[in-house]
N, C-alpha and C positions, 0 to 999 in steps of 0.2 A: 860540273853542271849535272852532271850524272846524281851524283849525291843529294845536290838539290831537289830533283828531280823522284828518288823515292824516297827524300823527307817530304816529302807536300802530299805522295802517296799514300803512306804510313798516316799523314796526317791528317789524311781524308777515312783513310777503313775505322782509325781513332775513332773518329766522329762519328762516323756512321754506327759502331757499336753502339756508343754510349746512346745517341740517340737510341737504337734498338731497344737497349737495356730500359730508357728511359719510357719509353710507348710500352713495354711489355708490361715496366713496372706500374704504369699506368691503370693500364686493362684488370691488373689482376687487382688493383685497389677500388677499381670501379663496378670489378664486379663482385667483389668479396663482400662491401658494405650494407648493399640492401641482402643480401643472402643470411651476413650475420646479426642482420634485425631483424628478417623475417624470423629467425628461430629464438631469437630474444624477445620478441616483441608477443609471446605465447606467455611469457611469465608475468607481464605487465599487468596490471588490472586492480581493480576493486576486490574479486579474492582468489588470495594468493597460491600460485602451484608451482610445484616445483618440478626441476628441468628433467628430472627421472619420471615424475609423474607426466609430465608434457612427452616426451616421449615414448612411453608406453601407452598413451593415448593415443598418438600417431602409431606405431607400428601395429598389425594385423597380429598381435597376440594375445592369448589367454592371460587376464589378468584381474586384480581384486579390486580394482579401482572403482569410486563410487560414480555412481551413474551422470551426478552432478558435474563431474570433471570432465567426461566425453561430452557432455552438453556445453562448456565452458567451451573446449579447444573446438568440438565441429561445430557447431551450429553459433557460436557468439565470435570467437576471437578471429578461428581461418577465412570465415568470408570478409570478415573487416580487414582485417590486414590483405586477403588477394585485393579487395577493394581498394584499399586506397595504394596498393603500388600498382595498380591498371590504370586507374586513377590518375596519377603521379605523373606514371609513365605515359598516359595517351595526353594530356593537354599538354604536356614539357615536348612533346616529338610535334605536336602540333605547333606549338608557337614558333620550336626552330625553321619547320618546314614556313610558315608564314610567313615567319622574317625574310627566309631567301625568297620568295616567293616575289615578295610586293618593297623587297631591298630595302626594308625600311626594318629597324631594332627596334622602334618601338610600337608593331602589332603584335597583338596576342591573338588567342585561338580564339576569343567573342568578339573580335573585331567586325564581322560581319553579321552578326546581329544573333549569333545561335544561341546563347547562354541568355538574352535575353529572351527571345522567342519560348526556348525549353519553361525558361522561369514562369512564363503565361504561360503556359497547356499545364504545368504541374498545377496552379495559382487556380487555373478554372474545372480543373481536376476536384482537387481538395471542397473548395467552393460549392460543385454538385454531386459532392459525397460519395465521389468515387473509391474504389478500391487502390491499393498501396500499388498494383499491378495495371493497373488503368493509369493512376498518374506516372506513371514511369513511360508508359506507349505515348500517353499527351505531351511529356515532357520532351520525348527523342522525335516526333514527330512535327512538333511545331519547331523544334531547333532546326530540324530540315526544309522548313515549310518559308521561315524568317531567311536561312541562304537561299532557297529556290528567289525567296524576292530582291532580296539584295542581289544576286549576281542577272535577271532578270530585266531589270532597276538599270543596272549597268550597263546592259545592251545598248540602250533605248535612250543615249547620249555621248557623243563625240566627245572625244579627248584622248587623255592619260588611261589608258583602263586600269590602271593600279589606284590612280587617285579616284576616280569618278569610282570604283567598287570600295575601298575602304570608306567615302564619304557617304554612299548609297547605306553602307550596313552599320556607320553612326545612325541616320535617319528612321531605318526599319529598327535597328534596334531600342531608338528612344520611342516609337512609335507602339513596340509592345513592350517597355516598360509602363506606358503612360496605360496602355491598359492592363497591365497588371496592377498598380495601382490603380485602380477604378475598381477593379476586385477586390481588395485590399479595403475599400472604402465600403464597398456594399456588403462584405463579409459579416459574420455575427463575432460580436469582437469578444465573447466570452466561448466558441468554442473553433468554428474556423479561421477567422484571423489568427490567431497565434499559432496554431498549425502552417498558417500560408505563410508566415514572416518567419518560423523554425525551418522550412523544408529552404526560404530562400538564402538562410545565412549560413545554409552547406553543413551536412554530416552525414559521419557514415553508420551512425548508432544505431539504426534498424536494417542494417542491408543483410539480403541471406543469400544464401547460395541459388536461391529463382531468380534474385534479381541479377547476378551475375549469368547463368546459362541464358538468361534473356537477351545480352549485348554481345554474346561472343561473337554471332557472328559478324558485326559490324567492326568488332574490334581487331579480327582475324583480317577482312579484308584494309581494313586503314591501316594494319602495322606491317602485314606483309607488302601492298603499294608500294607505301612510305619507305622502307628499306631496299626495295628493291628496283626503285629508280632514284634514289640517293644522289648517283653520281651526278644525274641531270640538275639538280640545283644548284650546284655548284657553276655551270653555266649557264644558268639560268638568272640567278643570282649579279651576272656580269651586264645585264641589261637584254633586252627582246633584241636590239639592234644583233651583239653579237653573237648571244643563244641562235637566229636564226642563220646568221653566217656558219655556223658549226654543223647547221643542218637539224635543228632544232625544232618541233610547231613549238611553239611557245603557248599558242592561243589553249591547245590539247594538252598540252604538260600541266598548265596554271587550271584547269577545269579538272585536272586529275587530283591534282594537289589538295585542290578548295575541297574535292565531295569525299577525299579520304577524311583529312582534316576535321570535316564535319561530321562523319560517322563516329570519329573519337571522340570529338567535343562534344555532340548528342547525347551520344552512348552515357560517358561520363559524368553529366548533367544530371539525365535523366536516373539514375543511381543515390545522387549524392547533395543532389542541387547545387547551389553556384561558388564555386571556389575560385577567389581571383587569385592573381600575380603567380600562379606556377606557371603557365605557360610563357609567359613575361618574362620572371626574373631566371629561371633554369636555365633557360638556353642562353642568357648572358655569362654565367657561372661554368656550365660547362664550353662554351668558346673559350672562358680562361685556361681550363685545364688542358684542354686536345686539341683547341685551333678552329679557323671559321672551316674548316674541309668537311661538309657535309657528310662524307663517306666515313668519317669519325665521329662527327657529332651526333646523328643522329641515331646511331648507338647507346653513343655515351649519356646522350641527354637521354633518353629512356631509365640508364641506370640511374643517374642523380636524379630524377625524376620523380620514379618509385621510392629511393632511399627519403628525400626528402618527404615528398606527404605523407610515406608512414611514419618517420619522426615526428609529425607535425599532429599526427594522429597520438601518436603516442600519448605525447604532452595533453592532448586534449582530454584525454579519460583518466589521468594517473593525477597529473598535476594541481588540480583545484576540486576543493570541496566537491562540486558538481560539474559536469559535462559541457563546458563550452564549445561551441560551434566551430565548425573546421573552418569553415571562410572566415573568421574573424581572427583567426592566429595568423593565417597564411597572409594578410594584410596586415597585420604588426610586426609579423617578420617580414615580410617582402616589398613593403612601400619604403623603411627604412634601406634597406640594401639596395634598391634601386635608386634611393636616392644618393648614395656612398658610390657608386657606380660612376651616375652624372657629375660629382664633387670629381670625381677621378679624372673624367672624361674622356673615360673608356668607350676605346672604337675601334676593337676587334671584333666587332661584328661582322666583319667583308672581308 
């Protein structure tokens, strides 16, 4: 009996190593990947430089290199590439947070109307011949202006408040898509409209380093929240009934959640214009690798987050004749995989 008794031992520390080995080995692949495209993804481009010349462009020393190359790596490649893994990473930690949030897998971070709302203040931006700098303040402002109404919307009717606020930010959100199209229609279609229809099919081909010191702070306060009340979604996630048994407000957790969420999703937007299905399909992708425990995922979904849109960026400048739009790759990749998901009918999301 004895015998028995430290085989089942032995056969529990077994396990627990391997698992150990297996989460370490985890971590170090999840965060090795966006690291080693971040410094790959300097050599990609239209013209060509090479990884001794990239990095003597980064490092603070004296050297011969033509003036063209420090303007390639500072000013064109490094704010695009910080872009789109801020990017990556703020709508992928948003949609997971959403999901536990409103217990449903399939909200993403524009569910309440912000990526709509941002697309009009950019749309009427552009429209009254605003500055590159003005439409970016219209775009993160009305994305917060479309949740103030959607969660506002929500008050101001009995029921479910998860159902009645994702149906509330369907509504605001068709509500200022419909007036972005009406902009769209009144536009001059030989010089604004096609500016208004570029800026809304997402890219990051003009972003500079203003436009990033512009959102940091928003992006500071959403990822630090977000990580550091983690563990509460988790129980949160279990329903309002038992979150509040645990001693939980629920009502203060989910209005915390929403206005970090929305600081990302603005921020984001307002950079890049509208890039669907990352915050959607990431955090499906990473629940495969690390599991529905919030305290992991939304870590980890930051890292696949960033890896994926700057892949996706990658692809968009290197791969075809001319420069296609980031929202229209990240929808040919990500409608099909969501749909290979539902085929699965995959429900590790809880």
């Amino acid at each position: 009996m004895g015998n028995e008794t430290n085989d089942i031992k032995q056969d529990n520390m077994e396990n627990k190593g391997m698992k150990s080995f297996k989460d370490t080995s985890v971590i170090i692949l999840l965060v090795s990947l966006p690291i080693i495209l971040f410094f790959g993804s300097f050599l990609i481009g239209r013209y060509p430089i090479s990884p001794s010349d990239v990095l003597m462009a980064i490092l603070p020393v004296k050297t011969n290199l033509s003036p063209a190359v420090y303007t390639i790596v500072w000013d064109i490649r490094l704010p695009r590439i910080v872009a789109a893994m801020i990017v990556g990473a703020a709508l992928s930690i948003s949609g997971a947070s959403f999901q536990g949030v409103f217990q449903n897998p399939l909200v993403s971070p524009d569910i309440l109307g912000v990526s709509a709302g941002a697309g009009f203040g950019a749309s009427l931006a552009i429209l009254l011949g605003s500055s590159s700098f003005t439409i970016q303040i219209m775009a993160f402002l009305f994305g917060l202006i479309a949740v103030s109404l959607t969660y506002f919307l929500s008050r101001n009717f009995r029921g479910n408040t998860n159902l009645v606020m994702v149906l509330g930010g369907i509504a605001i959100g068709a509500l200022f898509v419909a007036l972005t199209s009406l902009i769209k229609y009144i536009a001059d279609p030989n010089s604004k409209l096609p500016e208004i229809v570029y800026w809304l099919m997402g890219s990051l081909a003009n972003v500079s380093i203003n436009n990033l010191l512009m959102i940091i702070i928003p992006l500071i306060i959403g990822f630090t929240v977000l990580l550091s009340i983690r563990w509460r979604l988790n129980v949160l996630s279990m329903g309002d009934d038992e979150a509040k048994a645990l001693g939980v407000d629920t009502d203060k957790l989910r209005i915390v959640v929403i206005l970090c969420c929305t600081l990302l999703t603005a921020a984001s937007v307002s950079i890049c214009g509208i890039v669907g299905w990352v915050g959607l399909v990431i955090p499906h992708v990473t629940r495969m690798i690390v599991g529905p425990d919030h305290r992991k995922l939304l870590p980890a979904t930051i890292a696949v987050g960033a890896f994926f849109l700057l892949f996706v960026d990658d692809i968009c400048r290197t791969a075809f004749p001319i420069e296609i739009p980031l929202g229209i790759l990240t929808a040919i990749i990500g409608a099909p995989f969501f749909v290979y998901l539902l085929n699965k009918g995959y429900g590790g999301w809880s």
